[in-house]
ZASEZA-298378 format. One record per residue: residue in three letters; residue number from 1; x, y, z of N, C-alpha, C, CB in turn. Coordinates in steps of 0.2 Angstrom, whole numbers, m for minus. Last residue first. Glycine has a CB too. Example, Ala and Ser with C-alpha at 12.3 -4.5 7.8 and 13.67 -1.06 7.14 Angstrom:
<recs>
rec res: SER, n: 2, n.X: 64, n.Y: m11, n.Z: 35, ca.X: 68, ca.Y: m5, ca.Z: 36, c.X: 64, c.Y: 0, c.Z: 39, cb.X: 70, cb.Y: m3, cb.Z: 29 $
rec res: ALA, n: 1, n.X: 66, n.Y: m28, n.Z: 39, ca.X: 62, ca.Y: m22, ca.Z: 39, c.X: 66, c.Y: m16, c.Z: 39, cb.X: 57, cb.Y: m22, cb.Z: 45 $
</recs>
This chain:
<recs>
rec res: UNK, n: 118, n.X: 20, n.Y: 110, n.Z: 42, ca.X: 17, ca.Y: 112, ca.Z: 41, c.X: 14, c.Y: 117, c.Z: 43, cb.X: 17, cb.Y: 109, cb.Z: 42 $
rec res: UNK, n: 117, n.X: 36, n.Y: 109, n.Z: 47, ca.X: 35, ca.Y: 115, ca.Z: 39, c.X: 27, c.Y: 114, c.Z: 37, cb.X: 39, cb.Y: 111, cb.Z: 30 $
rec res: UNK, n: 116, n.X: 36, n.Y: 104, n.Z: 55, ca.X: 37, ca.Y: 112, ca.Z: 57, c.X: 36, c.Y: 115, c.Z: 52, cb.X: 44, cb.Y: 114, cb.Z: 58 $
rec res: UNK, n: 115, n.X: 37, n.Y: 89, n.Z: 52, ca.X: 31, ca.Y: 92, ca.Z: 55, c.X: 30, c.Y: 100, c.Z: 54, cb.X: 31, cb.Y: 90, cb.Z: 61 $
rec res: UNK, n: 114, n.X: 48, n.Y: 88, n.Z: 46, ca.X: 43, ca.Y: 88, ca.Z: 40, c.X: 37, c.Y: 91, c.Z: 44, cb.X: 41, cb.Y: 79, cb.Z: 35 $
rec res: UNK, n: 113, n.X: 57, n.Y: 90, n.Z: 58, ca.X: 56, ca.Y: 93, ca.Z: 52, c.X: 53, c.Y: 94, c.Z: 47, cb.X: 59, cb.Y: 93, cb.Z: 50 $
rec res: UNK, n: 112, n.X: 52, n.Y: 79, n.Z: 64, ca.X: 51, ca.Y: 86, ca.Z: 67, c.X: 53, c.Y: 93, c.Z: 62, cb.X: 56, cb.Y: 87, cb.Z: 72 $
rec res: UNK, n: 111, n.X: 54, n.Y: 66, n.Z: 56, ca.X: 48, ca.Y: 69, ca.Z: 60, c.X: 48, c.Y: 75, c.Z: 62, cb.X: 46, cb.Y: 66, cb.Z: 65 $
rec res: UNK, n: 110, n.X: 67, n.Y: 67, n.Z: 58, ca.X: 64, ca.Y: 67, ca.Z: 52, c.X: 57, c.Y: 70, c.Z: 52, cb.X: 65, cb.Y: 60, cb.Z: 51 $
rec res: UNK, n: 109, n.X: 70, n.Y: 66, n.Z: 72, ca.X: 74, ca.Y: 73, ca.Z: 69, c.X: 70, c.Y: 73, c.Z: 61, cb.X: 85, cb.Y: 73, cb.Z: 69 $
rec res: UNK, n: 108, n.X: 66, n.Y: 53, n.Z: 73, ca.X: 64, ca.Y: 59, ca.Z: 78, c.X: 66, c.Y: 67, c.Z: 74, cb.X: 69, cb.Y: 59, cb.Z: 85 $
rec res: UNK, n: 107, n.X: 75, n.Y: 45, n.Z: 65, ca.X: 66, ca.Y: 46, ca.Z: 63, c.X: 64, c.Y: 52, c.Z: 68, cb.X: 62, cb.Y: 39, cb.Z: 65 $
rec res: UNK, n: 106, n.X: 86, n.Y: 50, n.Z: 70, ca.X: 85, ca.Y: 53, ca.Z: 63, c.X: 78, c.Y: 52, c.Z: 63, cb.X: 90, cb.Y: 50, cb.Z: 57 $
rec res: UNK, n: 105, n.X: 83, n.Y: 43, n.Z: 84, ca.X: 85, ca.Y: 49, ca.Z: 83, c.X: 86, c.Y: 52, c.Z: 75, cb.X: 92, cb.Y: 50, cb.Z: 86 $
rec res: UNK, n: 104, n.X: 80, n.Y: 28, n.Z: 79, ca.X: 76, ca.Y: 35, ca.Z: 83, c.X: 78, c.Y: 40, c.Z: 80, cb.X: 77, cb.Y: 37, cb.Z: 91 $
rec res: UNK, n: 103, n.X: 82, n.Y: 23, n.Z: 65, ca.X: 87, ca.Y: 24, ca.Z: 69, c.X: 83, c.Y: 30, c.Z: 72, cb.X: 96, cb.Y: 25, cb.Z: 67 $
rec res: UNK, n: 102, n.X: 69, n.Y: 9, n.Z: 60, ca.X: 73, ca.Y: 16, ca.Z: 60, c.X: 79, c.Y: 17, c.Z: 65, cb.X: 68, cb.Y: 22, cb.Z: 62 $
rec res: UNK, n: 101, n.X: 69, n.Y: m7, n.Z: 54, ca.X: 69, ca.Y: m2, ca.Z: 58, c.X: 72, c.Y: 4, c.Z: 56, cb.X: 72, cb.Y: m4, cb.Z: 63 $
rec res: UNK, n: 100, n.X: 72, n.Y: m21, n.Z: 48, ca.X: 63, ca.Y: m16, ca.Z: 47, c.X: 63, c.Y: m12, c.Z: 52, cb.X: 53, cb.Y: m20, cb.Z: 47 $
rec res: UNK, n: 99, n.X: 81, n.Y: m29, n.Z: 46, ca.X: 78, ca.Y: m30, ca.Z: 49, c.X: 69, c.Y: m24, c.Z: 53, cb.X: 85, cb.Y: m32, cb.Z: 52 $
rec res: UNK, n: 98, n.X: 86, n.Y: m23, n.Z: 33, ca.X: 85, ca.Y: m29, ca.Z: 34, c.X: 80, c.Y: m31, c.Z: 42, cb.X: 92, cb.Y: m33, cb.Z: 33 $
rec res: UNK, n: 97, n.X: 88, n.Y: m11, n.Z: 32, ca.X: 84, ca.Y: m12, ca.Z: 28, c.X: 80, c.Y: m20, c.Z: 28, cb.X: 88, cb.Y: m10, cb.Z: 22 $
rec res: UNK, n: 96, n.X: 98, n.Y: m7, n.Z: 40, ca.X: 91, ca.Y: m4, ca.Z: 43, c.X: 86, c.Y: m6, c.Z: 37, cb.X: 91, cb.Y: 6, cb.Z: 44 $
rec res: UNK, n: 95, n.X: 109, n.Y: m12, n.Z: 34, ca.X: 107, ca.Y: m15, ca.Z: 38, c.X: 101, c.Y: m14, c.Z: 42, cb.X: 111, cb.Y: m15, cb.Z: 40 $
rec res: UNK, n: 94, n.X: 110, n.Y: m2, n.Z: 20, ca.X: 107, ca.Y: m10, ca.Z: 21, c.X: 105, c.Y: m11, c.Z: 28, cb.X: 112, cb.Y: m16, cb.Z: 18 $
rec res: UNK, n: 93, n.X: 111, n.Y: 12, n.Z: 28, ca.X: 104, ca.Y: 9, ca.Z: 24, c.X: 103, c.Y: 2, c.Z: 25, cb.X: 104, cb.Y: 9, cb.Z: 15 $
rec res: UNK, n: 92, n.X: 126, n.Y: 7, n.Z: 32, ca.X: 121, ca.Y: 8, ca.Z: 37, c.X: 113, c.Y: 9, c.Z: 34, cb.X: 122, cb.Y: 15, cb.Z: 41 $
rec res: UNK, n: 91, n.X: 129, n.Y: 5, n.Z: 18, ca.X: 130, ca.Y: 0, ca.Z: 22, c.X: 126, c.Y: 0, c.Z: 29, cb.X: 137, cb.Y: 1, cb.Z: 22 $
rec res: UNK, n: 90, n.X: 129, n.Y: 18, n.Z: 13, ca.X: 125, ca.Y: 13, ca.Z: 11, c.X: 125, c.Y: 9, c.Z: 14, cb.X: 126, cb.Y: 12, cb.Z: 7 $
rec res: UNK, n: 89, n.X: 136, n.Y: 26, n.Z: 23, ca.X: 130, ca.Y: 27, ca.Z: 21, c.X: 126, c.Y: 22, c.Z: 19, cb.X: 130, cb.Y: 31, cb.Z: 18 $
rec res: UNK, n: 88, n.X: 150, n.Y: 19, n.Z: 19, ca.X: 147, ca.Y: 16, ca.Z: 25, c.X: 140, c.Y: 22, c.Z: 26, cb.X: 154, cb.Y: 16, cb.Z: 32 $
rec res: UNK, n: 87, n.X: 150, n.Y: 23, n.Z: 5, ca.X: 151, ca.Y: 16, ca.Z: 8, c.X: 147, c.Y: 14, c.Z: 13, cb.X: 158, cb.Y: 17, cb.Z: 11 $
rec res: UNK, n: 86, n.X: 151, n.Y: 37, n.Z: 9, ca.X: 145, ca.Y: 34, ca.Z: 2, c.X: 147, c.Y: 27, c.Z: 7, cb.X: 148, cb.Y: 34, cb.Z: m9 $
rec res: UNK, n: 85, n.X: 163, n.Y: 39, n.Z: 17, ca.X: 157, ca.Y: 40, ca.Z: 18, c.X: 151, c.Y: 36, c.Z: 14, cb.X: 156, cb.Y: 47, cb.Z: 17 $
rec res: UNK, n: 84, n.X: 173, n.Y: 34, n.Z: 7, ca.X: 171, ca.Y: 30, ca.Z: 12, c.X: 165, c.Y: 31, c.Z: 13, cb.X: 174, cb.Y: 32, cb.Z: 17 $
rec res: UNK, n: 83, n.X: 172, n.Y: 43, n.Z: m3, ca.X: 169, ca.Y: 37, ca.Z: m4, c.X: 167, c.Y: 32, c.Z: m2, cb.X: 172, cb.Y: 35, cb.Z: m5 $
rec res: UNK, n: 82, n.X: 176, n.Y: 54, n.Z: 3, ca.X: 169, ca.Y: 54, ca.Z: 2, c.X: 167, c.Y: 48, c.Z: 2, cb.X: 165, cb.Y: 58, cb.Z: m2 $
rec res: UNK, n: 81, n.X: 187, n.Y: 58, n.Z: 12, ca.X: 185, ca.Y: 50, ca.Z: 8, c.X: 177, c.Y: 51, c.Z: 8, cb.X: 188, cb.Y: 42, cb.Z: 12 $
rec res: UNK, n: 80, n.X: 192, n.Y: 66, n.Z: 25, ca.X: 191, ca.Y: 68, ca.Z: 17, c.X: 189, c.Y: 65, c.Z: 12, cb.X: 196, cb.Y: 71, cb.Z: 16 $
rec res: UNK, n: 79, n.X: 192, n.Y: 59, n.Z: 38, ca.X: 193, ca.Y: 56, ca.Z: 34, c.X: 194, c.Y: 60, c.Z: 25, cb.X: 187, cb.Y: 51, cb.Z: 35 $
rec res: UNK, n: 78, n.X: 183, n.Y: 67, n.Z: 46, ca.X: 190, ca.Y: 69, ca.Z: 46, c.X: 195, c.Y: 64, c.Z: 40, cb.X: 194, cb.Y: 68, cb.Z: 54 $
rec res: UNK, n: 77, n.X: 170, n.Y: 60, n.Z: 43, ca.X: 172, ca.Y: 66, ca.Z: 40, c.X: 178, c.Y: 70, c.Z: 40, cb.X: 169, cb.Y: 69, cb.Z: 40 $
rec res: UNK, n: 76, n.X: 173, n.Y: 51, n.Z: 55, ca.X: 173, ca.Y: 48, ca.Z: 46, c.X: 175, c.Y: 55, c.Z: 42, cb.X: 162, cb.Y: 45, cb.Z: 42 $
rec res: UNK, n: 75, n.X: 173, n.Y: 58, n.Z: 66, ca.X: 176, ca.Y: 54, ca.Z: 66, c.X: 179, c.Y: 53, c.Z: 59, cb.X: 173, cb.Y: 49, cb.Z: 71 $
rec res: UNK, n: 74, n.X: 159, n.Y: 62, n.Z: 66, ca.X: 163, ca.Y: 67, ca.Z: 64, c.X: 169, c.Y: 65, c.Z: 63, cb.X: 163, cb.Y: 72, cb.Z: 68 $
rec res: UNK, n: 73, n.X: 150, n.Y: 51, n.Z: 63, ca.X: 150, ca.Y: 57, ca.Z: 60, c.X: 156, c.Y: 62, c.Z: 59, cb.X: 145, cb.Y: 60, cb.Z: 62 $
rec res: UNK, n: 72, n.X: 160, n.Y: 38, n.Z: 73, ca.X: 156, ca.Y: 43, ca.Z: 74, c.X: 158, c.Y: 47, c.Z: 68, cb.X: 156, cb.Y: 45, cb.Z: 81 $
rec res: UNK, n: 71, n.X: 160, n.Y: 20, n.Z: 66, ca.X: 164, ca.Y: 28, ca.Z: 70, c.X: 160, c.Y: 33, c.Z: 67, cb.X: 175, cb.Y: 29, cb.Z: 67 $
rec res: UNK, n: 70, n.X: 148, n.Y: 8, n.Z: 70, ca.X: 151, ca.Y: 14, ca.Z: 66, c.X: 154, c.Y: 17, c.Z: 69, cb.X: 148, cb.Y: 19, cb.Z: 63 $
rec res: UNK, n: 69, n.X: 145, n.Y: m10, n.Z: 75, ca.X: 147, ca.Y: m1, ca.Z: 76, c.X: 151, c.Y: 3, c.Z: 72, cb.X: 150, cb.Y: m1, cb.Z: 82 $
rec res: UNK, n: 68, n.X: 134, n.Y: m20, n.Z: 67, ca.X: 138, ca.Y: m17, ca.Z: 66, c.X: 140, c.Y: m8, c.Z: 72, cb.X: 137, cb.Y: m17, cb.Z: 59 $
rec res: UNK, n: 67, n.X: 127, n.Y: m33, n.Z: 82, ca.X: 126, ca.Y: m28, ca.Z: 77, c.X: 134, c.Y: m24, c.Z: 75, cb.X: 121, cb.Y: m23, cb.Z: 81 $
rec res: UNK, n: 66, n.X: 117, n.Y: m44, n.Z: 91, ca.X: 125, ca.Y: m42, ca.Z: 89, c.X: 123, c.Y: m37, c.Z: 83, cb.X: 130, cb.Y: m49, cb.Z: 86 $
rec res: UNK, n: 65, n.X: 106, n.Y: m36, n.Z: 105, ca.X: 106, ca.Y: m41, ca.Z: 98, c.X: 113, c.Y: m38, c.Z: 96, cb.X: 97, cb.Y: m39, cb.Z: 92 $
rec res: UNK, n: 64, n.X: 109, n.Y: m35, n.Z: 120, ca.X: 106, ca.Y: m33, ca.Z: 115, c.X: 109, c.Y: m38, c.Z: 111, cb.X: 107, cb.Y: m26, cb.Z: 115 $
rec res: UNK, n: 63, n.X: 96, n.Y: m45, n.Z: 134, ca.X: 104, ca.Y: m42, ca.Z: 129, c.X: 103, c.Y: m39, c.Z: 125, cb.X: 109, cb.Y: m46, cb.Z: 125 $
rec res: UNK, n: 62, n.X: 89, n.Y: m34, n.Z: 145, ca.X: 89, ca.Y: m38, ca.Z: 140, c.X: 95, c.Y: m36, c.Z: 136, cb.X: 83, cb.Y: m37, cb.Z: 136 $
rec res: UNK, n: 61, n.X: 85, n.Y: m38, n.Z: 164, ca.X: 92, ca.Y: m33, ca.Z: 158, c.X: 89, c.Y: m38, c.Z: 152, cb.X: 106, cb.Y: m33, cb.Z: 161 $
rec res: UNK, n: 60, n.X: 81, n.Y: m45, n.Z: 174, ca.X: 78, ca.Y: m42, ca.Z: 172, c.X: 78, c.Y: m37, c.Z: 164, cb.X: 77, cb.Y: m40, cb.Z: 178 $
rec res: UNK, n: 59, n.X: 89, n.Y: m54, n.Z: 178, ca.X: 90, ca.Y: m48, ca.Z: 181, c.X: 84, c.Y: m43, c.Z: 179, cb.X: 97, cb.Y: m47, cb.Z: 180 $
rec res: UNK, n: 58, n.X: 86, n.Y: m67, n.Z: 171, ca.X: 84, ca.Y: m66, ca.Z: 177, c.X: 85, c.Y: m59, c.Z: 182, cb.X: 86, cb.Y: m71, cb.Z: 180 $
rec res: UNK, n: 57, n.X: 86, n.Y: m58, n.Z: 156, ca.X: 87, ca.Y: m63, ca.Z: 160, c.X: 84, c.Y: m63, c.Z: 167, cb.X: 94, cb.Y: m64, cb.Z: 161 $
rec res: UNK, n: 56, n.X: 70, n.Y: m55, n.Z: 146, ca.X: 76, ca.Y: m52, ca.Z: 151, c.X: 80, c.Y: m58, c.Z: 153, cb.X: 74, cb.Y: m48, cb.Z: 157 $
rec res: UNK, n: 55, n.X: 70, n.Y: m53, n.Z: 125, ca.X: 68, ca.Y: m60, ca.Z: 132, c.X: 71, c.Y: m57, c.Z: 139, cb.X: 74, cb.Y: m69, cb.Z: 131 $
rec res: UNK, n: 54, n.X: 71, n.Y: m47, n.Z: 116, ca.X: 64, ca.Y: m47, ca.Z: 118, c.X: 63, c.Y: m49, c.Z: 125, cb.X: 60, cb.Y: m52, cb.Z: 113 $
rec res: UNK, n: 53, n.X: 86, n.Y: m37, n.Z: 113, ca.X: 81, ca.Y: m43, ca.Z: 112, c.X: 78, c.Y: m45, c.Z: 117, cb.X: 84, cb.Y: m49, cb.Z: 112 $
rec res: UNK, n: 52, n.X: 87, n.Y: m22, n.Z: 105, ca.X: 86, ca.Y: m28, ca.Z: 112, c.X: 84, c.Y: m32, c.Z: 112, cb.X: 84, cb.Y: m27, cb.Z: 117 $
rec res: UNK, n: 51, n.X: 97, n.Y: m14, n.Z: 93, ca.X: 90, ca.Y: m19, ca.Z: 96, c.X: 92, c.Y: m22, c.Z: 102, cb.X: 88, cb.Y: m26, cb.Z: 90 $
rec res: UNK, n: 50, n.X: 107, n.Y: m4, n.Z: 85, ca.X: 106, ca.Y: m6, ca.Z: 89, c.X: 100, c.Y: m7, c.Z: 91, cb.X: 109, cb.Y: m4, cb.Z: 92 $
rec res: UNK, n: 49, n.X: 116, n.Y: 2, n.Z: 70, ca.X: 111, ca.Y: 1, ca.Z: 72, c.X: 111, c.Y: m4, c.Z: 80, cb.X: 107, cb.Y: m2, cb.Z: 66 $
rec res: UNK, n: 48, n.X: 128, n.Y: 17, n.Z: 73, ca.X: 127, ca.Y: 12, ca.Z: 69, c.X: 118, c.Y: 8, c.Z: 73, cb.X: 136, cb.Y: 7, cb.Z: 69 $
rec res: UNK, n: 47, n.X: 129, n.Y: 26, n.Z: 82, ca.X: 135, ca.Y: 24, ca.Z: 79, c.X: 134, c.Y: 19, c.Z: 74, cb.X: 140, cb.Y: 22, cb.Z: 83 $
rec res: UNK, n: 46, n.X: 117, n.Y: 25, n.Z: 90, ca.X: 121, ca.Y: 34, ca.Z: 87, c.X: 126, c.Y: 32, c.Z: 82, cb.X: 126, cb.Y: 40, cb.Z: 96 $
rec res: UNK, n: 45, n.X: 102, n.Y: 18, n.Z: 90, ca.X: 112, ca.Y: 17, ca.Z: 87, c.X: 115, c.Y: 24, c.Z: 85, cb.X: 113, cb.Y: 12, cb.Z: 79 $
rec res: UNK, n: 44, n.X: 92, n.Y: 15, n.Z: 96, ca.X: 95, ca.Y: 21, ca.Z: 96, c.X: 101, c.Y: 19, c.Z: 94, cb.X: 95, cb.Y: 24, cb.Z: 102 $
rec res: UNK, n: 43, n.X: 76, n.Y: 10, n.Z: 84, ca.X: 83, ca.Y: 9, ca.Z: 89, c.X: 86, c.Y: 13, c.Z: 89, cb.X: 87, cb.Y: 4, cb.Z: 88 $
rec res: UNK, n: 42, n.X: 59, n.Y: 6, n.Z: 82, ca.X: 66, ca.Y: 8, ca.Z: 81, c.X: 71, c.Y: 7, c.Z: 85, cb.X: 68, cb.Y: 14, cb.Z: 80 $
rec res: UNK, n: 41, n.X: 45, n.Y: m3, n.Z: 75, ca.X: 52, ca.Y: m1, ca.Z: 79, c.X: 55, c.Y: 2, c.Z: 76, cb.X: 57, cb.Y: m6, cb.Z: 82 $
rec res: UNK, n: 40, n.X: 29, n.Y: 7, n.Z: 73, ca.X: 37, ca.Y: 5, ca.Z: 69, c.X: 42, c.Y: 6, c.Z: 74, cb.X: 39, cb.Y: 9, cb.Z: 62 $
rec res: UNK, n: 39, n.X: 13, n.Y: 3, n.Z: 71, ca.X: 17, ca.Y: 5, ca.Z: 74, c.X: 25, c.Y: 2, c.Z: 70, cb.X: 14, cb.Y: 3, cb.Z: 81 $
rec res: UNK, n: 38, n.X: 6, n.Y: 9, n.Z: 54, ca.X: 7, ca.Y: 4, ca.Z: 59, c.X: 13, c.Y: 5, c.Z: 63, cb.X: 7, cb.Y: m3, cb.Z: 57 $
rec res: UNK, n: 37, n.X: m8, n.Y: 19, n.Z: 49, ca.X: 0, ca.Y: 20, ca.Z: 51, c.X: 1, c.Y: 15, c.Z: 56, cb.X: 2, cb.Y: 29, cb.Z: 54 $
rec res: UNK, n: 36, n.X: m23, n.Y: 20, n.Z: 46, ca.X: m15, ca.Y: 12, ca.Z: 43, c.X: m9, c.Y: 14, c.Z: 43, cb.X: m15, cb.Y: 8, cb.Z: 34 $
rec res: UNK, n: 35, n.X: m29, n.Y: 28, n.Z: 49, ca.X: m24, ca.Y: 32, ca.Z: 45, c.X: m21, c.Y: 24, c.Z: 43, cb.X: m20, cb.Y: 39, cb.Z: 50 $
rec res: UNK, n: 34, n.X: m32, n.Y: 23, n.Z: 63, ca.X: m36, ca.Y: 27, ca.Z: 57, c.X: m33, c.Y: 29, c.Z: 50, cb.X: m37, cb.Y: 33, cb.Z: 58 $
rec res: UNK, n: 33, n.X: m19, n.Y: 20, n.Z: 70, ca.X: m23, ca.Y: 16, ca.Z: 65, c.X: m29, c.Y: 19, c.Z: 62, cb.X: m25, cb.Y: 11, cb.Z: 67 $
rec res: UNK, n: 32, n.X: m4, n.Y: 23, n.Z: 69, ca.X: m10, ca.Y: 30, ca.Z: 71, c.X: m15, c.Y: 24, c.Z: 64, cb.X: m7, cb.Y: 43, cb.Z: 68 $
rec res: UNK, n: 31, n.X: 6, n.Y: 17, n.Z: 84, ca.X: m1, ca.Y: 19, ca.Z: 78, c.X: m5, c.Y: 23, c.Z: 77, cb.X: m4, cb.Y: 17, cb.Z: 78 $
rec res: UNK, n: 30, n.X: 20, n.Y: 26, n.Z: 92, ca.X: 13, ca.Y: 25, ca.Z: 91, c.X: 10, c.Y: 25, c.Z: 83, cb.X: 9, cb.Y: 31, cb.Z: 95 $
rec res: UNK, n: 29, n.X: 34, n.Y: 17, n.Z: 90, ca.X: 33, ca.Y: 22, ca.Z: 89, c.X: 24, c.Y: 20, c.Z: 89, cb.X: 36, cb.Y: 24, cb.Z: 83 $
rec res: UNK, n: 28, n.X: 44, n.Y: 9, n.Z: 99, ca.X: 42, ca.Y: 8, ca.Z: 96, c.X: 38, c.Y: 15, c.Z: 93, cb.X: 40, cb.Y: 3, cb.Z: 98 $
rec res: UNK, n: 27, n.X: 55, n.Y: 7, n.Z: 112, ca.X: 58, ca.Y: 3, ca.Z: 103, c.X: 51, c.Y: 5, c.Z: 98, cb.X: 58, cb.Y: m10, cb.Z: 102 $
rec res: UNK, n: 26, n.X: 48, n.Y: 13, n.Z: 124, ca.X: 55, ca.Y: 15, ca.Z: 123, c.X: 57, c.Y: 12, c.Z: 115, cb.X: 60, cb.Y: 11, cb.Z: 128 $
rec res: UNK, n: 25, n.X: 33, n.Y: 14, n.Z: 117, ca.X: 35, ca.Y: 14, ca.Z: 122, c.X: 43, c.Y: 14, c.Z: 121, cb.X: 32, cb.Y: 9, cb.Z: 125 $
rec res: UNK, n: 24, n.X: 25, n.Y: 23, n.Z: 108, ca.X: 22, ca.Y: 18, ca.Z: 110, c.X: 24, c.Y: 17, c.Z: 117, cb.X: 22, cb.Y: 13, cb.Z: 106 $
rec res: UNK, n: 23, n.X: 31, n.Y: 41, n.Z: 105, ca.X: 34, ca.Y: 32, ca.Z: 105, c.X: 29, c.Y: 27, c.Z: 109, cb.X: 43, cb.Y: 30, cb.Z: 110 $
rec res: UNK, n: 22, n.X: 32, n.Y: 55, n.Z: 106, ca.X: 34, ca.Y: 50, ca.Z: 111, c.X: 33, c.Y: 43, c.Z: 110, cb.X: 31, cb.Y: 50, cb.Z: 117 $
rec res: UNK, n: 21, n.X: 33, n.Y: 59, n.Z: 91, ca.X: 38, ca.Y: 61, ca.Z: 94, c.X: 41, c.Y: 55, c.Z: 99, cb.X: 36, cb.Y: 68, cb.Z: 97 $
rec res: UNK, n: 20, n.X: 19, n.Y: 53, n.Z: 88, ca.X: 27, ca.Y: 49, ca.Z: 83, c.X: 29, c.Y: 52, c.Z: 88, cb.X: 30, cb.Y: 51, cb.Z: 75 $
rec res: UNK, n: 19, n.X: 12, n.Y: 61, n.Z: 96, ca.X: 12, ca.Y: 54, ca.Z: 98, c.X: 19, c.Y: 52, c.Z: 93, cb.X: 5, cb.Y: 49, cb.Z: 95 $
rec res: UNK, n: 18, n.X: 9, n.Y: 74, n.Z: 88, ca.X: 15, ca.Y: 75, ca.Z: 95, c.X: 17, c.Y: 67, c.Z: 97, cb.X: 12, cb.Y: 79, cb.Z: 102 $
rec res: UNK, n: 17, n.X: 1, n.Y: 69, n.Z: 79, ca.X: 8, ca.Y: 70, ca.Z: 77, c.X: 13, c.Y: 70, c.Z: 84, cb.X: 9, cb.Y: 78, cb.Z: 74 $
rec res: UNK, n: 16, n.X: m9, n.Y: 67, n.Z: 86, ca.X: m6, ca.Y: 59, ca.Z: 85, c.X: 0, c.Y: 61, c.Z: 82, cb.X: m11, cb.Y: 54, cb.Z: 80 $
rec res: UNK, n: 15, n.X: m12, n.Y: 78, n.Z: 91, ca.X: m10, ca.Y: 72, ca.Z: 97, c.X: m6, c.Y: 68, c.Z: 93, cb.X: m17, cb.Y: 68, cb.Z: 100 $
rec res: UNK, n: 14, n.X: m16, n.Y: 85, n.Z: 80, ca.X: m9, ca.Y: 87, ca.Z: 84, c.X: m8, c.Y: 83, c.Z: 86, cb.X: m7, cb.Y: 93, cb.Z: 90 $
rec res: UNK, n: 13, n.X: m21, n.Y: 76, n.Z: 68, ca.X: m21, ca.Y: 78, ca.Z: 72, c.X: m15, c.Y: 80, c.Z: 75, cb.X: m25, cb.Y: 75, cb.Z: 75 $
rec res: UNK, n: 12, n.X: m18, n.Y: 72, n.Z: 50, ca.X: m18, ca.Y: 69, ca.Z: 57, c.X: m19, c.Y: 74, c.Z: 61, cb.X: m13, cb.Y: 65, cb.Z: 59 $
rec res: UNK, n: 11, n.X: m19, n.Y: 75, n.Z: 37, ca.X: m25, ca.Y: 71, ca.Z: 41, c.X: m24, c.Y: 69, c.Z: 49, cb.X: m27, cb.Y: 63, cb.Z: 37 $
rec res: UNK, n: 10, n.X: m6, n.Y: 80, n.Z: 35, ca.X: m12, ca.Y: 83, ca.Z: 32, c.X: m16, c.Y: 82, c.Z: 37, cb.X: m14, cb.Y: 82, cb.Z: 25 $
rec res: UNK, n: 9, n.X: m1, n.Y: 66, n.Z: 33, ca.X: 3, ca.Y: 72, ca.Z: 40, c.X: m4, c.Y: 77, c.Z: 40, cb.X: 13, cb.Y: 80, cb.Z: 37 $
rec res: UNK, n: 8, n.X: m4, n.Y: 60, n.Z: 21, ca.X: m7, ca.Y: 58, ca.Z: 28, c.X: m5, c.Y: 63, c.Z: 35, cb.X: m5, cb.Y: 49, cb.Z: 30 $
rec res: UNK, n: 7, n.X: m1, n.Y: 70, n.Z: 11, ca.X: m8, ca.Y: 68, ca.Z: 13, c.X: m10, c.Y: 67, c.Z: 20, cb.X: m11, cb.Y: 63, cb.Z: 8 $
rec res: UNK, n: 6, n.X: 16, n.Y: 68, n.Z: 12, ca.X: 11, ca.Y: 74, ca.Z: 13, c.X: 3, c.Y: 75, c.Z: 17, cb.X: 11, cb.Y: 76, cb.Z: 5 $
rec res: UNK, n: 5, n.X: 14, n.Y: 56, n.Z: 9, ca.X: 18, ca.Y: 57, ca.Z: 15, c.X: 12, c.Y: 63, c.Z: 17, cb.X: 28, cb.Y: 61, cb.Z: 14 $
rec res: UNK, n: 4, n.X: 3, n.Y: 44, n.Z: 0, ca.X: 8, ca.Y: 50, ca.Z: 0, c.X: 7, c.Y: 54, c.Z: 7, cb.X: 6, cb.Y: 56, cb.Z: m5 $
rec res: UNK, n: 3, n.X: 7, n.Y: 28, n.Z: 1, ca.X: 4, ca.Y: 32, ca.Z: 1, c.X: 8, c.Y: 39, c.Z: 2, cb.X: 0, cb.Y: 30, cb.Z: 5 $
rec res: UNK, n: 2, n.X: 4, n.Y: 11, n.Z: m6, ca.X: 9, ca.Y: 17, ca.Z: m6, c.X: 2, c.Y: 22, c.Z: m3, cb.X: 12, cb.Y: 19, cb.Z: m15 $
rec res: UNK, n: 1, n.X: 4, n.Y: m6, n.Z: 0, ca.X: 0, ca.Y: 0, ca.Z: 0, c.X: 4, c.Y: 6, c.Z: 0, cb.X: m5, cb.Y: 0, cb.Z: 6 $
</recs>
């Protein structure tokens, strides 16, 4: 089902905009099922992607799931290798591509900028 970005921000309410901001709960983002916006994990990987896995141990702590770590934005761009960059841009796509997540903080900062221009 495609649908246009524009149309459905259009149809929603403040609530259910200001709801993308706070999240269902810490991985997830609120439904806005009038609309067939289904709730979508994310994860905070400042450096690359990061998940928890579902189960706690007896401490109650969940592991996190194994994953690639990046060197930080500013770390790469002392690099002057755009190539790199492209590289490992694409490389962080693929791996948010496989397992059907956002990285919060760009979905957060994504969301606040398409919202402000309403």
């Amino acid at each position: 089902m495609k649908h246009n970005i524009k149309d459905l921000v259009k149809q929603m309410t403040l609530e259910e905009k200001a709801g993308l901001c706070s999240g269902l709960d810490f991985w997830h983002t609120k439904p806005v099922e009038r609309l067939g916006i289904p709730s979508v994990m994310v994860s905070d990987g400042p450096c690359g992607l990061r998940k928890q896995d579902d189960k706690a141990d007896h401490l109650g702590v969940n592991e996190s799931i194994k994953a690639v770590c990046y060197p930080s934005g500013c770390l790469t761009a002392c690099s002057f290798d755009p190539e790199l960059l492209e590289k490992e841009g694409a490389t962080i796509g693929d791996e948010c591509h496989v397992p059907a997540m956002l990285m919060k903080e760009q979905s957060v900062k994504f969301i606040f900028l398409h919202l402000k221009k309403l």
